[in-house]
C-alpha positions in Angstrom: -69.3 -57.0 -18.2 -70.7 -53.8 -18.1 -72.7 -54.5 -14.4 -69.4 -55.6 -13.1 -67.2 -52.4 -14.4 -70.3 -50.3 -12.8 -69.9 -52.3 -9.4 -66.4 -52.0 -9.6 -67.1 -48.1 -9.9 -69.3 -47.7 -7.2 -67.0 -49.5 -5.1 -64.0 -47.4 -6.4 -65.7 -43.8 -6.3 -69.3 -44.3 -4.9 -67.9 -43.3 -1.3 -66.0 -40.7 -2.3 -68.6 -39.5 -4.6 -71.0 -39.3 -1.9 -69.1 -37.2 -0.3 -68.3 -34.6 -2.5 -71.8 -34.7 -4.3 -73.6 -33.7 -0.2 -71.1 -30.9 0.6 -71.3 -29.0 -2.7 -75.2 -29.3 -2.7 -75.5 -28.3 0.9 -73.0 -26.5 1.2 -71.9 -25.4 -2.7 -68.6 -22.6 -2.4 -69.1 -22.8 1.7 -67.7 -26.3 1.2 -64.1 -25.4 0.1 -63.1 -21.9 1.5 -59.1 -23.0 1.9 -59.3 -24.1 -1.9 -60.8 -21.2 -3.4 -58.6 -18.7 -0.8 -55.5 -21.5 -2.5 -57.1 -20.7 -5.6 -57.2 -16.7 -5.1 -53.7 -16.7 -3.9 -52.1 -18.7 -6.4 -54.0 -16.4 -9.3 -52.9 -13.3 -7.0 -48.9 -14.6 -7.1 -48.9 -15.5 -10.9 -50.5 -11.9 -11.6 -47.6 -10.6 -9.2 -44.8 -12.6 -10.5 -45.2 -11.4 -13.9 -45.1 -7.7 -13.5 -41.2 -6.0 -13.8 -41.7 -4.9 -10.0 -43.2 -8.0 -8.6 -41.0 -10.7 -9.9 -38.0 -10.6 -7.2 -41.0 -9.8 -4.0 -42.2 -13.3 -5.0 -38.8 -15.2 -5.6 -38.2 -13.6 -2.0 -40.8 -14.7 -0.1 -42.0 -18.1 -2.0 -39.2 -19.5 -4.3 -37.0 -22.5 -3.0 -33.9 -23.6 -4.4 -31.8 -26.9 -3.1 -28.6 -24.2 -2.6 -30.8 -22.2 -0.6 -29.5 -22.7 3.5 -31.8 -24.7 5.2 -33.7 -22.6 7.3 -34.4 -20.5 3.9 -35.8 -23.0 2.3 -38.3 -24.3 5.0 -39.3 -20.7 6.0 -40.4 -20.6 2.3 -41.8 -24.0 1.9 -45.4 -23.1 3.0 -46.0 -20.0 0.0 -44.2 -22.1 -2.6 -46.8 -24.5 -2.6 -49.1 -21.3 -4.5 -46.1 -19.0 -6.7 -46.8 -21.3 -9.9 -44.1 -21.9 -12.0 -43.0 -20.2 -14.9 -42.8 -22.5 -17.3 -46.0 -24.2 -16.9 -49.2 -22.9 -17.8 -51.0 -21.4 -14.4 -54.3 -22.7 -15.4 -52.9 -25.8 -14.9 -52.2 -25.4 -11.4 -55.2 -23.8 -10.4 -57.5 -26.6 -12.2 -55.3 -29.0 -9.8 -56.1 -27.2 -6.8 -59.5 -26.3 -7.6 -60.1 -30.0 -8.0 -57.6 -32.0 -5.4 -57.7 -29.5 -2.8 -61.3 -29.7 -3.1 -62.2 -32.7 -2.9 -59.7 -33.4 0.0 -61.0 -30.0 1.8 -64.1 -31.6 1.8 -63.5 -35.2 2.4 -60.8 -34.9 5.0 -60.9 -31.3 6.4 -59.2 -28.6 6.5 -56.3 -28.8 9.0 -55.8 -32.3 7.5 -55.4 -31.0 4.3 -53.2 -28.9 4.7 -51.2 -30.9 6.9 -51.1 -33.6 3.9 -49.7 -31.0 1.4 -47.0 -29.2 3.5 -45.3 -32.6 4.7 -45.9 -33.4 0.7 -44.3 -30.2 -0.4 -41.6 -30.7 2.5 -40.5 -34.0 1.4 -39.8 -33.1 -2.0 -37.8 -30.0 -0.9 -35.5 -32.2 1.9 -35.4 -34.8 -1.0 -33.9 -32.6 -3.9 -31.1 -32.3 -1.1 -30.7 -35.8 -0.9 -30.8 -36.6 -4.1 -28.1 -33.8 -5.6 -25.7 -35.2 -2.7 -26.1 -39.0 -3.5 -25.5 -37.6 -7.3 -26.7 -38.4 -10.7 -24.4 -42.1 -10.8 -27.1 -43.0 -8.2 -30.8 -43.9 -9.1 -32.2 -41.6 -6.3 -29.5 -38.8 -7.2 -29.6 -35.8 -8.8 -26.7 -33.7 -10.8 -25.4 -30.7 -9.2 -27.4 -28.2 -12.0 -30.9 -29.3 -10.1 -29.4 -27.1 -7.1 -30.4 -23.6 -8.9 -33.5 -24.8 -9.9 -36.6 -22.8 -8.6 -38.9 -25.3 -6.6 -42.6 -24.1 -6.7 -45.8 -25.1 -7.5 -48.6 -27.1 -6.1 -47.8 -30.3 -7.9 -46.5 -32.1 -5.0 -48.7 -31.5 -2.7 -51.4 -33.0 -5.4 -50.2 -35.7 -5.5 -50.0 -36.5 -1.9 -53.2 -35.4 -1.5 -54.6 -37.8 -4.2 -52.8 -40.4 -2.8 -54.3 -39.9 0.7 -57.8 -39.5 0.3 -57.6 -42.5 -2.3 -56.4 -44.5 0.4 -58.5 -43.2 3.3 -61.6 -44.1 1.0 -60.1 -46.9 0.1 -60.0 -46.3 -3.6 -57.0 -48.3 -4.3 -57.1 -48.9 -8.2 -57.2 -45.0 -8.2 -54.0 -44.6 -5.8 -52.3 -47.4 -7.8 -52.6 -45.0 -11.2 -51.5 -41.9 -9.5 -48.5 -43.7 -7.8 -48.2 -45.6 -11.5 -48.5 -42.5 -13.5 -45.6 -40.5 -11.0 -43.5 -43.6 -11.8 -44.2 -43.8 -15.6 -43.0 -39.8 -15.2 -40.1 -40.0 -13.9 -38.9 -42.8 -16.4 -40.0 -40.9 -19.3 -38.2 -38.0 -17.8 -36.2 -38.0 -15.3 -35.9 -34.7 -13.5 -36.0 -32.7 -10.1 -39.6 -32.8 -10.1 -40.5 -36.3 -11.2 -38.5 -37.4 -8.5 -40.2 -34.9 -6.1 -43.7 -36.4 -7.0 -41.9 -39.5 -5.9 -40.4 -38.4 -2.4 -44.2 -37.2 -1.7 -45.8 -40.2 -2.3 -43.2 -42.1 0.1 -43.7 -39.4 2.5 -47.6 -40.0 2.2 -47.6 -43.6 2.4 -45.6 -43.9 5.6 -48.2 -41.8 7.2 -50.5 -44.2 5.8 -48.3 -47.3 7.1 -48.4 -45.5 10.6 -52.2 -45.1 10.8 -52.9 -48.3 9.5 -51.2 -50.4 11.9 -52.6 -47.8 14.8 -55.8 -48.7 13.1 -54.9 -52.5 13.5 -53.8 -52.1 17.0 -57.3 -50.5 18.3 -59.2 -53.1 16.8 -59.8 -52.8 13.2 -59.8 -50.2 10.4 -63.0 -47.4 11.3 -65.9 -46.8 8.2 -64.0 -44.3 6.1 -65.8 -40.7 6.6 -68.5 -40.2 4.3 -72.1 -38.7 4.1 -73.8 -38.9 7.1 -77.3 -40.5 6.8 -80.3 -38.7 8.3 -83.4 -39.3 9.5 -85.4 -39.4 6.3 -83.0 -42.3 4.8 -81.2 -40.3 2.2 -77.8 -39.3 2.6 -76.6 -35.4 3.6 -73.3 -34.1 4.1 -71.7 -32.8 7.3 -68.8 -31.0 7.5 -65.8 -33.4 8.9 -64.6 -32.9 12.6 -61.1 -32.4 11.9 -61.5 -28.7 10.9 
């Protein structure tokens, strides 16, 4: 029992593990210079936020609301990804970019990455629109009250993230408890961003759909990217070719 849950692991994680294990020893904080700049900013934007001048400057520039006109509310879409919520804890959104953002930075790039997270983040804003004009008699709806609520945070774009790298490493029992855990969420508590997390990971997936079958169509599914062996035999880390 215990060999088979420690194959099952190495099959799960071992790849992906790999990975991250050869950039941060070759490359350590050089590895992940968009997280930590994510990191910085988001820390810089709580710090701002709080202060009786700074509150409004960051509403302005990074706060998105579903009554906001459309062109509003995309223009700020990029930012609100880092003005953490006030609500929540910030620690808790820098620990999941530290770690998320990481780990995708280094397994899948940096133009990748954040490619992932916007169209993330952008499907749960176009969603909440969606969803408060279907209304709250429909499963997908939302009541009219979610229209004034402020939209930020990098939870949404975690998630897709996640959900992408688990499934470009193929790490599916991983993706399964992310897309599990999003569901479990939303019918513990159904709110605007429960169903956000949810609008991500169908956004995410699609993408997935796409590449997969454009995968099929050249002739198979490539070796998912991974530490590059060198010459000696062991394993060494090279940054990937789509940053």
């Amino acid at each position: 029992m215990t060999r088979s849950a420690g194959d099952l692991a190495r099959r799960e994680w071992g790849p992906l593990y790999g990975t991250v294990r050869a950039a941060l020893v070759t490359g350590r904080w050089r590895a992940i210079p968009l997280t930590l700049a994510a990191v910085c900013l988001t820390g810089l934007f709580q710090l701002i936020q709080n202060q009786d001048w700074g509150y409004q400057p960051v509403q302005n520039i990074g706060a998105v609301r579903a009554s906001d006109p459309l062109w509003l509310a995309l223009l700020r879409t990029p930012l609100s990804l880092f003005v953490p919520a006030l609500d929540l804890p910030v620690w808790g959104a820098l620990a999941q970019i530290l770690v998320v953002f990481g780990i995708a930075e280094i397994c899948l790039g940096r133009r990748r990455t954040l490619g992932v997270a916007y169209l993330a983040t952008l499907a749960g804003t176009l969603y909440a629109r969606v969803g408060i004009a279907l209304g709250p008699d429909t499963p997908l709806g939302l009541p009219a009250s979610d229209a004034q609520v402020v939209d930020t945070g990098p939870s949404a774009a975690v998630v897709g993230l996640a959900v992408y790298v688990c499934w470009t490493y193929r790490a599916w029992f991983t993706g399964g408890l992310v897309v599990l855990a999003m569901v479990v969420e939303v019918l513990v508590k159904s709110n605007l961003a429960g169903k956000e997390h949810l609008a991500a990971i169908a956004a995410i997936a699609a993408v997935c759909a796409v590449r997969t079958l454009r995968q099929r169509a050249s002739g198979g599914p490539p070796s998912p990217p991974g530490p590059c062996p060198d010459r000696s035999g062991t394993r060494s880390w090279k940054p990937p070719t789509t940053s």
